[in-house]
C-alpha positions in Angstrom: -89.0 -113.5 -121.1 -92.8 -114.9 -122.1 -94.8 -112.4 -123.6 -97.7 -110.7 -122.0 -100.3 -112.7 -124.1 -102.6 -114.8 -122.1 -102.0 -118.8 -122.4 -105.4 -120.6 -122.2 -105.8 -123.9 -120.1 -107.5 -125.8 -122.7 -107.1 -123.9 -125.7 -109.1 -121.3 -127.8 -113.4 -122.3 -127.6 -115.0 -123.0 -131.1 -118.2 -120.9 -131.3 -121.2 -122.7 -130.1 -124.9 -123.0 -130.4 -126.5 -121.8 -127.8 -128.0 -125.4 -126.9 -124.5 -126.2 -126.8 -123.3 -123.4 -124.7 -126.1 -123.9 -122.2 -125.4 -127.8 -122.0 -121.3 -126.4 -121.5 -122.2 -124.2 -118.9 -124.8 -126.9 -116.8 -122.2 -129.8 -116.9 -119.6 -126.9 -115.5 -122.3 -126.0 -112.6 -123.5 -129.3 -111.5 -119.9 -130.4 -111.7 -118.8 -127.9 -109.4 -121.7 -128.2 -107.5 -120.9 -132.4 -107.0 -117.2 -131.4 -106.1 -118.5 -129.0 -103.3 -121.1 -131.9 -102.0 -118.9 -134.9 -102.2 -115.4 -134.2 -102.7 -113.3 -134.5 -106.2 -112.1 -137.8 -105.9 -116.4 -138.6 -106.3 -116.3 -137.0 -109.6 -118.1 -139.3 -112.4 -119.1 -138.0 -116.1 -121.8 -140.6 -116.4 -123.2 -138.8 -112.9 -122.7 -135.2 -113.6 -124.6 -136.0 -117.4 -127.5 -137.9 -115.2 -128.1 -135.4 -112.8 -127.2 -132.2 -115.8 -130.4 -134.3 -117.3 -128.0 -134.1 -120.7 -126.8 -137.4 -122.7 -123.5 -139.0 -121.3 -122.3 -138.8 -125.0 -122.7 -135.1 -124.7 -120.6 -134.6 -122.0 -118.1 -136.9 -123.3 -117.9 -135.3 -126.6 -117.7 -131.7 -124.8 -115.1 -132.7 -122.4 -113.1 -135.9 -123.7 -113.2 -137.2 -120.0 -112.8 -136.1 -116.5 -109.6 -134.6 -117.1 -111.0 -132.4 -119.6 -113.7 -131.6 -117.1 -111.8 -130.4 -114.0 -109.6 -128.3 -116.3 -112.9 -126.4 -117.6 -113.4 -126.1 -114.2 -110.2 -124.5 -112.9 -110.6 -122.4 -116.5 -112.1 -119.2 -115.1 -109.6 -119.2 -112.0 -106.4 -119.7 -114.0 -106.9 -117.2 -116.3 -107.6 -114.8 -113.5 -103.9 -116.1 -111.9 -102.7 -115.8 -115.9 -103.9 -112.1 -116.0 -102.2 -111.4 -112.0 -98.8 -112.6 -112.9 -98.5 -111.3 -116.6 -100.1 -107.9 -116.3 -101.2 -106.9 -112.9 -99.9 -104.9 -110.2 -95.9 -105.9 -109.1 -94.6 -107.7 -107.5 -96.8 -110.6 -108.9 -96.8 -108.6 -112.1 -94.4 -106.3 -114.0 -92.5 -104.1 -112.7 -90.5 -105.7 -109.7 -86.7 -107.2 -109.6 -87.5 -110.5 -110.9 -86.2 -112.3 -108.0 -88.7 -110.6 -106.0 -91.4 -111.5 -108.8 -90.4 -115.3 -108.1 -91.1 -115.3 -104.6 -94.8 -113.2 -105.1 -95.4 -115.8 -107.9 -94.7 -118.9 -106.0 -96.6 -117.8 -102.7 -99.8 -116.8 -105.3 -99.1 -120.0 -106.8 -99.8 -122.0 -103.1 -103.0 -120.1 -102.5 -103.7 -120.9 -106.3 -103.6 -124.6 -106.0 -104.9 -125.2 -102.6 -108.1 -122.7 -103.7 -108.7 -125.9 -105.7 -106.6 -128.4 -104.3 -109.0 -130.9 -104.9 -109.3 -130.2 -108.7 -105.3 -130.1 -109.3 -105.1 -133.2 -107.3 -107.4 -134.8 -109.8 -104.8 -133.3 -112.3 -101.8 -134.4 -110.8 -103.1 -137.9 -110.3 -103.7 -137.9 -114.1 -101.6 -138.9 -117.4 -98.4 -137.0 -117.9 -100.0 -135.2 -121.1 -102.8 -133.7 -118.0 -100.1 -133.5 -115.2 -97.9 -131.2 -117.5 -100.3 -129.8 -119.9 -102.3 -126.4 -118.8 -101.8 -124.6 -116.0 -98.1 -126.7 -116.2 -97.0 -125.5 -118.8 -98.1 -121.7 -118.9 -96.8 -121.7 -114.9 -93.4 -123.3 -116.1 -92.9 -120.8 -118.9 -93.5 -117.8 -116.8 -91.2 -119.1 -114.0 -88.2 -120.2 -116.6 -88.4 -116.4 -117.8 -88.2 -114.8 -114.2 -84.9 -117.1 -113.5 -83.6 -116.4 -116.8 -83.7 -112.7 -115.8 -82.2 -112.7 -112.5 -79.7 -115.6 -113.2 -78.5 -114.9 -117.1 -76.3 -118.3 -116.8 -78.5 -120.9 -115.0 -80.6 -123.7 -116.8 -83.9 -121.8 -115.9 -85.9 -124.3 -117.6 -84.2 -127.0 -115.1 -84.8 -124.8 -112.3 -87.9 -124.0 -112.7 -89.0 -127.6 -113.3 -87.4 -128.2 -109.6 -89.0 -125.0 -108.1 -92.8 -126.4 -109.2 -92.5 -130.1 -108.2 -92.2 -128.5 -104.9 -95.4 -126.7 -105.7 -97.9 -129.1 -106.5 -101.2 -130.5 -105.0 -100.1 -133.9 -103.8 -97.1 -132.4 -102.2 -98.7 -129.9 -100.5 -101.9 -131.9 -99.2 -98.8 -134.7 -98.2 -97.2 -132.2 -96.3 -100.4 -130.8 -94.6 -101.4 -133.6 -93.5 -98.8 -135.4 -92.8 -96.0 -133.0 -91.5 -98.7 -130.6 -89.9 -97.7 -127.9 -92.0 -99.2 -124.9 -92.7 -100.4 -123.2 -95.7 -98.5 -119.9 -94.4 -95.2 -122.5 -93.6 -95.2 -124.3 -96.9 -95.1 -120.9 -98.5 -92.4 -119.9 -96.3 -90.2 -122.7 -97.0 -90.8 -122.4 -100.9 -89.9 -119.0 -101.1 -86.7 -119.4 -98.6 -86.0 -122.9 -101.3 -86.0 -120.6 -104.8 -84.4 -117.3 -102.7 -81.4 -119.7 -101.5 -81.3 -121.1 -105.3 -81.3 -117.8 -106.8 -78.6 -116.5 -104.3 -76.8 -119.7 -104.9 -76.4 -119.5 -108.9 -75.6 -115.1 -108.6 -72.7 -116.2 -106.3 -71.5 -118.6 -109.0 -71.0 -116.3 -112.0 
């Protein structure tokens, strides 16, 4: 099982000036503030520095590029979804049978991405070091430890992998728009998927 400990998006911050915070934190708000006006997909560095009135050199060397942007963005949520799942109440956090922590984790998971689908789509969209980087990985490692605890013999690092490609922002904004489904139904149909897998692999010790 992962330990309690808190696994950051981007890493640990190096201290800043306060010039340099201030700059961080206007490129994070007109960035957000762009992504509300015009969409994600309309997200440019060399705009958000124009209109942040800060050097497009500054934002590049904050951020790397746009990928390094959005997840700065989605920062602050995550690591109020990191805190839900590893310490809060059950059965999103400790405490419940961990087949009933899968299901709570995968339905907060749902609302999680489509909160921001717009950001993880960005995300998903990007190189495979973005794609499964992050959120990813700290989602993934959680997951794997749930399965590994309610199904000792299964490849829970497999399964988990399979359980979160259903879970992701492309899939889900496919499947609203193109199946008409729900946010409540794709929920539904996750949790039934990992429930029948879980069943599936007790049956077979």
């Amino acid at each position: 099982m992962c330990g309690r400990r808190l696994l950051p998006v981007v890493g640990q911050p190096q201290p800043e000036r306060a010039d340099a915070a201030r700059n961080r934190q206007k490129i994070i708000e007109v960035a957000a503030r762009m992504i509300a006006e015009h969409g994600a997909d309309e997200l440019s560095l060399d705009e958000v520095a124009r209109v942040a009135g800060v050097g497009v050199g500054t934002v590049y060397r904050r951020f790397g590029d746009r990928g390094g942007l959005v997840y700065a963005l989605i920062d602050e949520q995550e690591r109020r979804f990191q805190t839900a799942f590893f310490s809060g109440p059950p059965p999103l956090g400790p405490g419940a049978p961990a087949a009933e922590r899968i299901t709570a984790f995968l339905y907060a998971l749902v609302d999680r991405i489509v909160a921001q689908q717009g950001l993880f789509l960005l995300l998903d969209k990007g190189d495979k070091a973005q794609r499964f980087g992050g959120p990813y990985q700290v989602h993934h490692v959680h997951l794997a430890g749930l399965i590994a605890q309610a199904c000792p013999r299964a490849d829970a690092t497999y399964l988990a992998d399979a359980l979160l490609a259903q879970a992701n922002a492309c899939l889900i904004a496919f499947q609203q728009e193109q199946r008409a489904m729900t946010h409540e139904q794709i929920k539904a149909r996750l949790a039934w998927l990992a429930e029948t897998v879980i069943r599936g692999q007790e049956q077979g010790r």
